[in-house]
C-alpha positions as CSV (number, residue, x, y, z in Angstrom):
1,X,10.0,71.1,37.6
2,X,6.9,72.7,39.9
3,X,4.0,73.4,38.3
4,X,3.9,77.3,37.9
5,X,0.8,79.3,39.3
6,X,-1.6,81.1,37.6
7,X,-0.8,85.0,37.0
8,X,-3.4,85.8,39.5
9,X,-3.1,83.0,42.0
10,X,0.9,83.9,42.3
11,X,-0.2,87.9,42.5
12,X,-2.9,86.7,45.2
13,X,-0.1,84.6,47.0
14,X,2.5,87.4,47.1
15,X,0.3,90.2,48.0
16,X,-0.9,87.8,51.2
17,X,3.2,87.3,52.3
18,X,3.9,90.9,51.8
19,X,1.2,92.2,53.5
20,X,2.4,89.4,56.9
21,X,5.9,91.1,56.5
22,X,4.9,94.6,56.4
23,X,2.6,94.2,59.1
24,X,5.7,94.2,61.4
25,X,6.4,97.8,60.2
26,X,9.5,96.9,57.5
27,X,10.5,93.8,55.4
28,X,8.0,94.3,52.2
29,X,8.7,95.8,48.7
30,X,8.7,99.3,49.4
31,X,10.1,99.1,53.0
32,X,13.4,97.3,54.0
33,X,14.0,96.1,57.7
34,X,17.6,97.8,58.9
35,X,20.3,96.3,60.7
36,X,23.5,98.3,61.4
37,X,25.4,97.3,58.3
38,X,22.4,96.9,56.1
39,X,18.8,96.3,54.7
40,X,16.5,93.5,53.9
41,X,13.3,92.6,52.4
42,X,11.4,89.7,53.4
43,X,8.6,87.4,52.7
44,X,6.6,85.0,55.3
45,X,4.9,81.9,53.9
46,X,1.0,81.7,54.9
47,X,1.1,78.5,56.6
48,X,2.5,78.7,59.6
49,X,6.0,76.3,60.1
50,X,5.1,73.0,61.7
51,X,7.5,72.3,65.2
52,X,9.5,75.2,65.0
53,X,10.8,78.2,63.1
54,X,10.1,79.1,59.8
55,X,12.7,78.0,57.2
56,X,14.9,80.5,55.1
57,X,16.2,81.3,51.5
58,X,17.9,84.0,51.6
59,X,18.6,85.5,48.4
60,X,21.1,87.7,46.8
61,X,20.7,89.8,43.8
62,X,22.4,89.9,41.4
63,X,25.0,93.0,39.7
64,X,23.3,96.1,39.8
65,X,20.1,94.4,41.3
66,X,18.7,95.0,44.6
67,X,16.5,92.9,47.6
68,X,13.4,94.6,46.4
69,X,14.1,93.4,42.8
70,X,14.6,90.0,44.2
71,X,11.0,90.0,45.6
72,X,9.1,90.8,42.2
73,X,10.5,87.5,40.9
74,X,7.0,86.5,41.7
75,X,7.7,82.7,40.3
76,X,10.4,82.4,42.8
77,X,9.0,83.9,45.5
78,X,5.6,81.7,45.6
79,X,7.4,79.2,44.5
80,X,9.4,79.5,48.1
81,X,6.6,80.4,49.9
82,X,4.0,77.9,49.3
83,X,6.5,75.1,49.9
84,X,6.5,77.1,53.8
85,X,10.3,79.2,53.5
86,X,10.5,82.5,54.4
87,X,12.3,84.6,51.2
88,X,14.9,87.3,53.0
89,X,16.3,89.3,50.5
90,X,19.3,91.8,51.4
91,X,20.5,94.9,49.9
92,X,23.8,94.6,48.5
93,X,26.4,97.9,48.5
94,X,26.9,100.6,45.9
95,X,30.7,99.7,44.2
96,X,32.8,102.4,45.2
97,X,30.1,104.5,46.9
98,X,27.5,104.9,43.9
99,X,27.9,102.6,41.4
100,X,25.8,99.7,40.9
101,X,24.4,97.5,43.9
102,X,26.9,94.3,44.5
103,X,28.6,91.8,46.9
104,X,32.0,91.9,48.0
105,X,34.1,89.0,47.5
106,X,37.2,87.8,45.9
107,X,38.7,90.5,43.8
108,X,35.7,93.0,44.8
109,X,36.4,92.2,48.7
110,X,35.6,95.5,50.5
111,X,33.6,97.8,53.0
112,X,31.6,95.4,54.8
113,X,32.0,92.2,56.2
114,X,29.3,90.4,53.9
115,X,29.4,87.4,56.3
116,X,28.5,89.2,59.1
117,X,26.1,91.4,57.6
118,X,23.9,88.0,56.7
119,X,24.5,86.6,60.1
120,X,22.9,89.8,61.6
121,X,20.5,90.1,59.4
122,X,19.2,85.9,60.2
123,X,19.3,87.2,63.9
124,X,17.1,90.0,63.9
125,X,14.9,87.8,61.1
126,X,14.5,85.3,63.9
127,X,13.5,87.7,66.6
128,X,11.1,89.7,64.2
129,X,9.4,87.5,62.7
130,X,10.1,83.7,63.5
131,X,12.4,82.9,61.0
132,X,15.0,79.8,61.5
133,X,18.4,80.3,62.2
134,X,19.0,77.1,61.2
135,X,17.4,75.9,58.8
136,X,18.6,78.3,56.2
137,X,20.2,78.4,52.5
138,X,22.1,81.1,50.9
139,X,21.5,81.2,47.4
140,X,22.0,83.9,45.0
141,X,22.6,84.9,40.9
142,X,25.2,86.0,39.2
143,X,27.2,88.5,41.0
144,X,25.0,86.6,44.4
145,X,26.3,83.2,43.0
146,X,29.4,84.3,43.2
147,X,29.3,85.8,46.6
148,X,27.6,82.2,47.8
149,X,30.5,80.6,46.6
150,X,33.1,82.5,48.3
151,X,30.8,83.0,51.8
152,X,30.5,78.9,51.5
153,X,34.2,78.4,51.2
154,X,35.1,80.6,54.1
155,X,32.5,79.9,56.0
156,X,30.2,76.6,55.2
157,X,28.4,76.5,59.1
158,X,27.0,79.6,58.2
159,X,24.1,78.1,56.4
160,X,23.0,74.9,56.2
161,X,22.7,74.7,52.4
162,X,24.3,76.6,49.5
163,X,22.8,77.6,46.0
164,X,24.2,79.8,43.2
165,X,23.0,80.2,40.0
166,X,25.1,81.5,37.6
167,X,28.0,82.1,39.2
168,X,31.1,80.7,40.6
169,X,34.6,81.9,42.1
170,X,37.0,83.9,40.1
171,X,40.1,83.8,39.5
172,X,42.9,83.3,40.7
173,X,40.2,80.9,42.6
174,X,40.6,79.4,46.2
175,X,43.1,77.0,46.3
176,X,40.9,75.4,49.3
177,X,38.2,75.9,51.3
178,X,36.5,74.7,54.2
179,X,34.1,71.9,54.2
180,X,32.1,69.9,55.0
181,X,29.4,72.0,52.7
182,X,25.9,71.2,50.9
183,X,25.7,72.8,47.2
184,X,23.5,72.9,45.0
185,X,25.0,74.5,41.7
186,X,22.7,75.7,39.3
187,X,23.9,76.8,35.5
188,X,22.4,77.8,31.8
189,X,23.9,75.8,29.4
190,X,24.2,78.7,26.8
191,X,24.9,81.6,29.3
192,X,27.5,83.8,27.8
193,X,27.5,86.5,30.9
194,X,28.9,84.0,33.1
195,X,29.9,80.9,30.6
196,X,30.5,77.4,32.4
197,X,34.1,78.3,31.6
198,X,34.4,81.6,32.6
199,X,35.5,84.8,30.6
200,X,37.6,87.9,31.1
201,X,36.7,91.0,31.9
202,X,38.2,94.3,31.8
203,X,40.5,94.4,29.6
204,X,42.7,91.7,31.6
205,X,42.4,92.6,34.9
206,X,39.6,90.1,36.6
207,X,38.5,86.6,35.1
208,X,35.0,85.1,35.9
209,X,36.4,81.3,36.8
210,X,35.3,78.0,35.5
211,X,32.3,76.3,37.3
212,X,33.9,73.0,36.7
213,X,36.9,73.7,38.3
214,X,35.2,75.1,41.5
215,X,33.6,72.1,41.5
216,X,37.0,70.4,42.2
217,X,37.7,72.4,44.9
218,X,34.0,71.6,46.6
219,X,34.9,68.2,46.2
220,X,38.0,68.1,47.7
221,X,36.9,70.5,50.6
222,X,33.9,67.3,51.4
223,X,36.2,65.1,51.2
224,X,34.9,62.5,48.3
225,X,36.5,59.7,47.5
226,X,35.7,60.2,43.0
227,X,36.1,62.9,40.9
228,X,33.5,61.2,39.2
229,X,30.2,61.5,40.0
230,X,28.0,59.1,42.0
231,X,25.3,60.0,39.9
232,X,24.5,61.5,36.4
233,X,21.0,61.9,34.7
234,X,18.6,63.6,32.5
235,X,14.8,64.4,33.4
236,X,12.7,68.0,32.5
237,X,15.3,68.8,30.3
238,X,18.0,69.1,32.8
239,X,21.4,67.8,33.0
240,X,22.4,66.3,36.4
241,X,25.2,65.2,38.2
242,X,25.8,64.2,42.0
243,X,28.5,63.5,44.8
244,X,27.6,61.8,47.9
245,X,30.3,62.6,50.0
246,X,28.9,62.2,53.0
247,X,26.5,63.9,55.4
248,X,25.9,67.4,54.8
249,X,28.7,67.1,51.8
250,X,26.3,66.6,48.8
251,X,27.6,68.3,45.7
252,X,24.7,68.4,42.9
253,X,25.4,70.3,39.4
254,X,22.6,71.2,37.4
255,X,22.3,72.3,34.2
256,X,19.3,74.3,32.0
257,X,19.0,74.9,28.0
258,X,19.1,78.5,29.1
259,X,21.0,81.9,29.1
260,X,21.9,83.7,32.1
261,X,18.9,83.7,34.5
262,X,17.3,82.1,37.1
263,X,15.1,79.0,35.2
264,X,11.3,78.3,36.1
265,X,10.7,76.0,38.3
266,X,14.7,76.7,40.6
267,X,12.4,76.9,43.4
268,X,11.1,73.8,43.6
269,X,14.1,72.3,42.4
270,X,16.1,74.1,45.2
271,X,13.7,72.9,47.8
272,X,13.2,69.1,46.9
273,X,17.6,69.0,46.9
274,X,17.2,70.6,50.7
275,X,14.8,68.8,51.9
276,X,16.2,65.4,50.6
277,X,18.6,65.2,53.5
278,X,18.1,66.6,56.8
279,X,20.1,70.1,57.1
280,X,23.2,69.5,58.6
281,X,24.6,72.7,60.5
C-alpha cells in the first residue's frame, strides 16, 4: 500500500493540479470542460510526462455521485498525480431526467452512448491539455465499476487497462465478451451494497451479479488456458489472485477487509498493476 500524505501536503498537491487545469479556463472542481454529450473534471500531475503524453485514469463515480465528487477524494487523486497520471473525471446522467447522477449500461442502457461520450471526452483531453490517448485506464466504483465492466466487454481497445471497484455486471450477465482485456478487479470483503455474490434489487426486477462469475467470463474472453489462477497471495492485508493469459490479458482480483468503498492506498495499487506490463492497446 502507498504511503498516504500528510493532510496538508495532499491539500498543497491538489490545490497545485487544480489550479494547472483551471488555468485552461474549465476542468477544476467548480468548472467542468464540455463536450457535446457531456462534462468533465480533470486533474494534471505537476511533473511534466517524460517522452510523451500525460497518462490517464479516468474515473467514474459512483450512484448518485458526480466528477466533481470524484476530485475531492483527495487520497486518490494525489495518489494519481504524484505517480504523473492525469485524473479525468466525467459527469455521469440524471436517471430518467432528474434522478440521481449514473451510467448507462446493462439493464440501465439508455440516452447516451457512454462509450462514445468517454472517447470524446480522451480526444478533446488530448488536445487541451496533453493528455494520452493511449495510455489510459477506465476505472470506476460501484455504479462506475459496473459501467467499466460492461464498456470492457464491448469494447476492450478502448482503454488500455480496466479497473472497477466494487462492481461487476448484472444479471442476466454477458454470456461473452470481447477480449483480449487488462483488469484489475478490486472488491471489499464485507461489502453488503455490492456483495462478491451479488444481491437483488427492486423487488425482483434487477440483480447485481456475482464478481466471481464475471470473472469466468474475463477469463474466457483472454483466452487462459486455467480457471485456476497462476497466482494467489497475501501481503498488506490483501487477498490476491492472478491470470497470465497472455499479453495485455492479465486478470488480477483483489480483495480488502472493507465495506463498500474505494480502500487507501487503490491508487498506488492501481498504478504498480499498470505499469507492470507495458499497455497494450
Amino acid at each position: 500500500m502507498m504511503r498516504g500524505l500528510g493532510k496538508a501536503a495532499g491539500a498543497a498537491v491538489i490545490a497545485a493540479v487544480l489550479g494547472s487545469a483551471a488555468s485552461a479556463g474549465c476542468g477544476d472542481v467548480q468548472t467542468a470542460c464540455n463536450v457535446e454529450a457531456g462534462a468533465y473534471h480533470i486533474v494534471l500531475p505537476e511533473r511534466e510526462a517524460e517522452g510523451g503524453a500525460v497518462p490517464v485514469v479516468m474515473f467514474l463515480h459512483g450512484y448518485g455521485g458526480s466528477g466533481s465528487s470524484v476530485l475531492r477524494n483527495r487520497d486518490m487523486v494525489a495518489g494519481l498525480t504524484q505517480r504523473g497520471y492525469a485524473v479525468i473525471a466525467p459527469e455521469g446522467l440524471k436517471r430518467d431526467g432528474s434522478g440521481p447522477q449514473s451510467w448507462g449500461f446493462g439493464p440501465f442502457t439508455g440516452g447516451r452512448d457512454e462509450g462514445a461520450f468517454f472517447a470524446a471526452v480522451l480526444a478533446d483531453a488530448a488536445e487541451m491539455f496533453g493528455t494520452s490517448r493511449s495510455q489510459t485506464v477506465l476505472a470506476g466504483f460501484s455504479a462506475g465499476a459496473f459501467m467499466v465492466h460492461y464498456l470492457a466487454c464491448r469494447d476492450p481497445a478502448a482503454f488500455a487497462g480496466y479497473a472497477p471497484v466494487s462492481g461487476a455486471f448484472w444479471r442476466p450477465q454477458p454470456e461473452r465478451c470481447e477480449g483480449p482485456v487488462r483488469l484489475l478487479q478490486v472488491h471489499g470483503w464485507r461489502d453488503e451494497v455490492v456483495p462478491l455474490e451479488g444481491r437483488i434489487l427492486g423487488g425482483g426486477r434487477f440483480e447485481q451479479g456475482d464478481a466471481f462469475a464475471a470473472l469466468e467470463v474475463w477469463r474466457e474472453a483472454n483466452a487462459c488456458a486455467s480457471h485456476a489462477p497462476d497466482k494467489a497471495w497475501s501481503a498488506n492485508s490483501l487477498m490476491r489472485r492472478r491470470w497470465d493469459c497472455g499479453p495485455g490479458a492479465d486478470i488480477e482480483l483483489v480483495l480488502f477487509d472493507g465495506g463498500h468503498s474505494v480502500p487507501k492506498g487503490w491508487a498506488a495499487l492501481m498504478a504498480d498493476w499498470f505499469e507492470d506490463q507495458p499497455a497494450v492497446r
